[in-house]
BATIVEX-900359 format. One record per residue (C-alpha): residue in one letter; x, y, z. Coordinates in Angstrom, 1 decimal. Each point is the difference from the previous one (the first is absolute). Last residue first. Example, Ala and Ser with C-alpha at 12.3 -4.5 7.8 and 13.67 -1.06 7.14 Angstrom:
BEGIN
REC  res       x       y       z
REC    s    13.7    -1.1     7.1
REC    a    -1.4    -3.4     0.7
REM end
This chain:
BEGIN
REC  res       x       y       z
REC    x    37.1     4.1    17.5
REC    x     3.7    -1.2    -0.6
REC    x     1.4    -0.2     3.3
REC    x    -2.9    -2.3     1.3
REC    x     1.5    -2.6    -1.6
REC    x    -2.2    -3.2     1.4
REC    x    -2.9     2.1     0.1
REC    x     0.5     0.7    -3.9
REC    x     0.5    -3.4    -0.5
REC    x    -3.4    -1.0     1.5
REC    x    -1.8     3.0    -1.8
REC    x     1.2    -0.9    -2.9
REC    x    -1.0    -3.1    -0.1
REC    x    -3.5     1.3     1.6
REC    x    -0.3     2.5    -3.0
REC    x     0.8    -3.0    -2.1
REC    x    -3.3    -1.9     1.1
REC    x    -2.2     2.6     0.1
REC    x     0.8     0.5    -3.8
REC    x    -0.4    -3.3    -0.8
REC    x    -3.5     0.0     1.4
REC    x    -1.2     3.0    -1.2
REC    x     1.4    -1.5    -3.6
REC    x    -1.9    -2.8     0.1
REC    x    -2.9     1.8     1.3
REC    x     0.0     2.5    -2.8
REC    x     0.2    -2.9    -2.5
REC    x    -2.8    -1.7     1.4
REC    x    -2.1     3.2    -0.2
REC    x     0.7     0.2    -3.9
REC    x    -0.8    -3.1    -0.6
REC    x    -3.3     1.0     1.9
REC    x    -0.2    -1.1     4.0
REC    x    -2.8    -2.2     1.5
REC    x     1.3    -1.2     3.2
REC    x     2.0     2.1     2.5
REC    x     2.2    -2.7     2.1
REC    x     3.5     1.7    -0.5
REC    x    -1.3     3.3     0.1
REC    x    -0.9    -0.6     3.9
REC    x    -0.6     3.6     0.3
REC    x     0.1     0.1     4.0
REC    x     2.9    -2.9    -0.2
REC    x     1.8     0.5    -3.3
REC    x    -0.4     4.3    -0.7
REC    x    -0.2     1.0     3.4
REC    x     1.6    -2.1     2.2
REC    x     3.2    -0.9    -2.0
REC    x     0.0     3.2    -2.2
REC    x    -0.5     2.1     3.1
REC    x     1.8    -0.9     3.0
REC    x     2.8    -2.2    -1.0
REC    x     0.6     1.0    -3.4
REC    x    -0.3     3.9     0.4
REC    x     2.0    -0.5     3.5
REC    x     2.6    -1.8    -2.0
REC    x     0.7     2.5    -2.5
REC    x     0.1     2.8     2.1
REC    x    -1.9     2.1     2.4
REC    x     1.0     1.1     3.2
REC    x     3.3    -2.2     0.3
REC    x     2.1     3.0     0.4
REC    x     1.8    -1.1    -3.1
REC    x    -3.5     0.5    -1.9
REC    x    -0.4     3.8     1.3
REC    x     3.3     0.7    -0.8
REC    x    -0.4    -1.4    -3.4
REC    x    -3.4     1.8    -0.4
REC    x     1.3     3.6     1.0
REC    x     3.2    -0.6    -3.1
REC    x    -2.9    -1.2    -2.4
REC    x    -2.6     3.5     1.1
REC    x     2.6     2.9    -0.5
REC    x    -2.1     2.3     0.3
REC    x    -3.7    -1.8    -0.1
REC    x    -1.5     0.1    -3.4
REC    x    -1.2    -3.6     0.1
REC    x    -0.3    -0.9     4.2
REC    x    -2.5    -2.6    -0.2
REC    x     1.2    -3.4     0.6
REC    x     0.6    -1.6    -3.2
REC    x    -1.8    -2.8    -1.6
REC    x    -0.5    -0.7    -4.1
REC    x     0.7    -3.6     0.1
REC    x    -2.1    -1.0     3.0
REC    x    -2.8     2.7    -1.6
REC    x     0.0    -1.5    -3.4
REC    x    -0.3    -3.8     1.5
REC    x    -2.7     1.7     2.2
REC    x    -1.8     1.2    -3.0
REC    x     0.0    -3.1    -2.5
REC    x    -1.2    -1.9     2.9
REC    x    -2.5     2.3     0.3
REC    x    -1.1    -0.2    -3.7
REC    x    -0.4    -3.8     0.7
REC    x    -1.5     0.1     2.8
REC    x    -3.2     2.3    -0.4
REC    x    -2.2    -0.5     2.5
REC    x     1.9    -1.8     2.1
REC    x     3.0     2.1     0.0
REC    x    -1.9     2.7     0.5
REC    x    -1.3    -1.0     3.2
REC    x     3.6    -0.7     0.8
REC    x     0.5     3.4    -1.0
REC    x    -2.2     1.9     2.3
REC    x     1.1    -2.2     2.9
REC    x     3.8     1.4    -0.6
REC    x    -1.0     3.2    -0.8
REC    x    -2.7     0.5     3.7
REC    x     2.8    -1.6     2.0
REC    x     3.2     1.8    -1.4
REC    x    -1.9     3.7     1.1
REC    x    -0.9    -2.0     3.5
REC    x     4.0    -1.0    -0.2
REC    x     0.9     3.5    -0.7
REC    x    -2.0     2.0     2.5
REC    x     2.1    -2.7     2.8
REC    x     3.4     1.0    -1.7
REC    x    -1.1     4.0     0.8
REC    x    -0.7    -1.1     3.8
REC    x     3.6    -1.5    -0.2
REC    x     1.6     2.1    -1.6
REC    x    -1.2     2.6     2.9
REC    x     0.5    -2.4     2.7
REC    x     3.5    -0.7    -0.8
REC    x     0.9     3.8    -0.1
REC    x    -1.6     0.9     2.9
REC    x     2.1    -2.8     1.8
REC    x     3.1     0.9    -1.3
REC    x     2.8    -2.3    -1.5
REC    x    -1.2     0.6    -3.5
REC    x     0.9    -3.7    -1.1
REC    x    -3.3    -1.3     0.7
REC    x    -1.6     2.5    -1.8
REC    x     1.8    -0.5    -3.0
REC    x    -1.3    -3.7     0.4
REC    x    -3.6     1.0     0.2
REC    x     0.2     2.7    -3.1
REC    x     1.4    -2.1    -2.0
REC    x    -2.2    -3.5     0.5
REC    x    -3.1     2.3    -0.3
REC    x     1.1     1.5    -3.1
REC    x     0.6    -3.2    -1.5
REC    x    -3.5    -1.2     1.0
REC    x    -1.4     2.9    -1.6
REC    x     2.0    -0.4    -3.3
REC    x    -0.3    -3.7     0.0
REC    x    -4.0     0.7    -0.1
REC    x     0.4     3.1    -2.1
REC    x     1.8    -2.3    -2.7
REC    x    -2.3    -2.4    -0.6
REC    x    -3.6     1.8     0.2
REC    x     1.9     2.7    -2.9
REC    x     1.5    -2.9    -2.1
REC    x    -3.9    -0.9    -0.1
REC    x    -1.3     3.4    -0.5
REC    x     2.2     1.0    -2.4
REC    x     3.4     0.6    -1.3
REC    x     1.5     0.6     3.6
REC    x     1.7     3.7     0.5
REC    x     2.7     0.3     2.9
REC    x    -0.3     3.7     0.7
REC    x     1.6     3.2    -1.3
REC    x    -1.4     3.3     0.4
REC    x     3.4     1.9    -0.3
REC    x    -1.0     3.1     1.9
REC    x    -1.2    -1.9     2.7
REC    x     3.4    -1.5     0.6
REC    x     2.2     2.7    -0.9
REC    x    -1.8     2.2     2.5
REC    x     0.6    -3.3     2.5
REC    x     3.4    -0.1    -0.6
REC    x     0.4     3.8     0.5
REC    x    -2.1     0.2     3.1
REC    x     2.2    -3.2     1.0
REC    x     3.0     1.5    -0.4
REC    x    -1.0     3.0     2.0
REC    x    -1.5    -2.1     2.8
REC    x     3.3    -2.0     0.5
REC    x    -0.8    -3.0     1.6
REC    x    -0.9    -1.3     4.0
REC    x    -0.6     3.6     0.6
REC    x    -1.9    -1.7     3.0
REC    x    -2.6     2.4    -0.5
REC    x     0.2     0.0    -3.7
REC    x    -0.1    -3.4    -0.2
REC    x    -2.7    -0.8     2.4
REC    x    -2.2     2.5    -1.8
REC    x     0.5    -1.4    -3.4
REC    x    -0.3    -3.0     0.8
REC    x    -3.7     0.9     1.3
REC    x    -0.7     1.6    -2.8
REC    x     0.8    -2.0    -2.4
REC    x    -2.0    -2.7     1.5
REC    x    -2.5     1.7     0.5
REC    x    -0.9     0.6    -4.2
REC    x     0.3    -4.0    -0.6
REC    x    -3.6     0.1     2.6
REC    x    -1.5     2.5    -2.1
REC    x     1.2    -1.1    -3.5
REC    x    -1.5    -3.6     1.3
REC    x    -3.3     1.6     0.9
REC    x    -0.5     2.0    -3.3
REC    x     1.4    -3.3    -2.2
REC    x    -2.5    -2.2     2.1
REC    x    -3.0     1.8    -0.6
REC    x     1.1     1.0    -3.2
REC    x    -0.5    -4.2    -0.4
REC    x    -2.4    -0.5     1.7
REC    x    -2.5     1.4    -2.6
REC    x     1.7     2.6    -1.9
REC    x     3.0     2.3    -0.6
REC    x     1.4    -2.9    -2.6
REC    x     2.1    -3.0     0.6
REC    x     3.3     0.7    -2.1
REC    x     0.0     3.7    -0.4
REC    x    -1.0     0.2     4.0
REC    x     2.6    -1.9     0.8
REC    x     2.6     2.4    -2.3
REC    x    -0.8     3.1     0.9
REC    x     0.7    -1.2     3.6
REC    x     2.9    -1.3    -0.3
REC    x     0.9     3.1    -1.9
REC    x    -1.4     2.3     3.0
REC    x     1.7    -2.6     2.8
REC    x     3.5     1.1    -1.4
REC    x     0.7     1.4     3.7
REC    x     0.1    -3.9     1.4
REC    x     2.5    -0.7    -2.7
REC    x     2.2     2.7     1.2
REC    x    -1.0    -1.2     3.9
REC    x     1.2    -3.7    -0.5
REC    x     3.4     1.2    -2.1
REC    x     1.3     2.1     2.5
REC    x    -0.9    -2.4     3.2
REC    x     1.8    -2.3    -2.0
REC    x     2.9     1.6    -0.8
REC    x     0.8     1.4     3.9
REC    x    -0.7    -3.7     0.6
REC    x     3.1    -1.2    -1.6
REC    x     1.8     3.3     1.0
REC    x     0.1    -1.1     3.4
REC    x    -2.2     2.1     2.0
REC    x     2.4     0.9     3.2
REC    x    -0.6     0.0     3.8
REC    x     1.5     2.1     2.1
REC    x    -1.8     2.0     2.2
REC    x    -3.1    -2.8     0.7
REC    x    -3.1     2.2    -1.3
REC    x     0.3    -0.8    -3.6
REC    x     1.5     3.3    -1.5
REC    x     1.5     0.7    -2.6
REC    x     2.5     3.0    -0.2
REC    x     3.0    -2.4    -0.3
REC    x    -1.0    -0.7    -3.4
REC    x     0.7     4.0    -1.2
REC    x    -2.6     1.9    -1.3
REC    x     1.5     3.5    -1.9
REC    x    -0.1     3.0     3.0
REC    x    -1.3     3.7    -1.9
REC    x    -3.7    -1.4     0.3
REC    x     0.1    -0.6     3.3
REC    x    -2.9    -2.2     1.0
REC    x    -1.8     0.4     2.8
REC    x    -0.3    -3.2     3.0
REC    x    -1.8    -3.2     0.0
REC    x     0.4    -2.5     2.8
REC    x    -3.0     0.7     1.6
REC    x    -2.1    -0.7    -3.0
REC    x     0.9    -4.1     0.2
REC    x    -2.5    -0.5    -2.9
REC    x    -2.6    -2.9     0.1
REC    x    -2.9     1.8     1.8
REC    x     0.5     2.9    -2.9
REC    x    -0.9    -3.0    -2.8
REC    x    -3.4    -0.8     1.2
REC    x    -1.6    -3.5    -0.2
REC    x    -3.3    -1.4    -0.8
REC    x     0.3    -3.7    -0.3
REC    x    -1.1    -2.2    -3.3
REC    x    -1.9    -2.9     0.8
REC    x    -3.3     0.4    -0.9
REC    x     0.9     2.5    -2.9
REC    x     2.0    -2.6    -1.5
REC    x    -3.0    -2.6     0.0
REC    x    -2.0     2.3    -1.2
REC    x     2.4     1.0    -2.5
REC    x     0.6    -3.8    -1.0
REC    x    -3.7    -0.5     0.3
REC    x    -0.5     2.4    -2.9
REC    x     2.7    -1.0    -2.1
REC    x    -1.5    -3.6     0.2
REC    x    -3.4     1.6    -1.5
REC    x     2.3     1.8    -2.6
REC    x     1.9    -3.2    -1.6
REC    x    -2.1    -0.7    -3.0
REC    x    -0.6     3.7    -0.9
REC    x     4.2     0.3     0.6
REC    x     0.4    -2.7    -2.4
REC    x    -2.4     1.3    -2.5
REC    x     1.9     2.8    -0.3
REC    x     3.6    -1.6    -0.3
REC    x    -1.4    -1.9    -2.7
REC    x    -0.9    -3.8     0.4
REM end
């Protein structure tokens, strides 16, 4: 079926997806997550310097690792008006679905925020380069762009859930409370986000198998963490991969594995086209070598 008659065929599960988000989705208020009383004025005549951070203990220091992550995470989390075009190009302003995209866009738009505010607080990065990096950012419009609706059901599944693994294990390397429990209250919007896609497309997938086969073998081929047009964004991901936050193996381990073979179960889905089988014979050797590699990667973690 078309892309339009897919999303007819899948708006009543939509529906209880949103419900079902909406049910379980907490309230939440950015300023209850910032350490305010650690905030002082800025000088505008003194550059940022590391040693200006500040994580409550005197002496602690963000290892540059993390300093990348946290940089990358709130960049892509200020492109949220291109993510945003973009849902609502795919599934429409209607029905659940602009339901949905207005709520999500809501909930993505805290999260910037509330990193934001911790940051600049903490003066855990440079706020000038980051102004500039995020000006460059916006100004650049550029988002991950699946095909269609079925690449499209793919990819933001493994995108959310690979946003939620990020942001989680940057927190954990933060080394300050507040700064844990702010990634971590940002991974949690993340996994409800991942939730509603993931369920969305293994309705799909049994509606329309054969075409969404074709789509998640496009969208395992095709993924990147977002971060196109980010300054400088290859050097930021290696650091962010050698610091074990996300790499190779993380993408294998904890979303192609679950995701894609055990929730997806592609290996069992009966009634595929030629042209299905093919994808899934290729989605299959493709998972495959990006666990090889990910197992010799591990083993030489020098050259990540």
């Amino acid at each position: 079926m078309n892309p339009a008659e897919l999303l007819n065929v899948l708006e009543p599960t939509a529906a209880k997806l949103y419900d079902r988000h909406m049910g379980v989705a907490k309230e939440w208020f950015p300023h209850e997550y910032v350490p305010w009383s650690r905030g002082r004025d800025f000088d505008p005549e003194r550059p940022w310097s590391p040693a200006d951070a500040d994580f409550g203990d005197g002496g602690w220091t963000l290892p540059e690792a993390v300093r990348a992550s946290l940089f990358v995470n709130l960049l892509t989390e200020d492109n949220l008006p291109y993510y945003t075009r973009d849902i609502s190009t795919i599934f429409g302003g209607d029905s659940a679905y602009g339901a949905w995209a207005r709520n999500w866009t809501a909930e993505e738009g805290r999260h910037s925020i509330a990193i934001r505010d911790y940051l600049t607080v903490t003066r855990a990065l440079d706020p000038v380069e980051l102004e500039r990096a995020r000006m460059q950012q916006v100004r650049g419009a550029q988002v991950p762009a699946p095909d269609d609706l079925f690449e499209a059901l793919a990819y933001l599944s493994m995108q959310e859930l690979a946003t939620r693994i990020a942001h989680r294990n940057t927190g954990k390397l933060i080394g300050d409370q507040a700064g844990q429990d702010v990634m971590l209250r940002v991974g949690n919007d993340e996994n409800l986000h991942f939730l509603f896609y993931r369920d969305l497309a293994t309705a799909a997938l049994e509606a329309d198998p054969s075409n969404m086969m074709i789509g998640i073998e496009r969208a395992v081929r095709n993924f990147a963490m977002p971060g196109t047009g980010i300054p400088n964004f290859n050097e930021l991901a290696k650091q962010i991969a050698g610091a074990g936050i996300y790499d190779f193996r993380i993408h294998h381990e904890q979303i192609l594995e679950p995701v894609v073979l055990r929730h997806w179960k592609v290996k069992d889905v009966s009634g595929l086209s030629p042209d299905g089988e093919k994808a899934r014979e290729a989605l299959i050797n493709r998972i495959d070598k990006i666990g090889r590699v990910a197992a010799r990667l591990s083993r030489e973690p020098e050259t990540v």
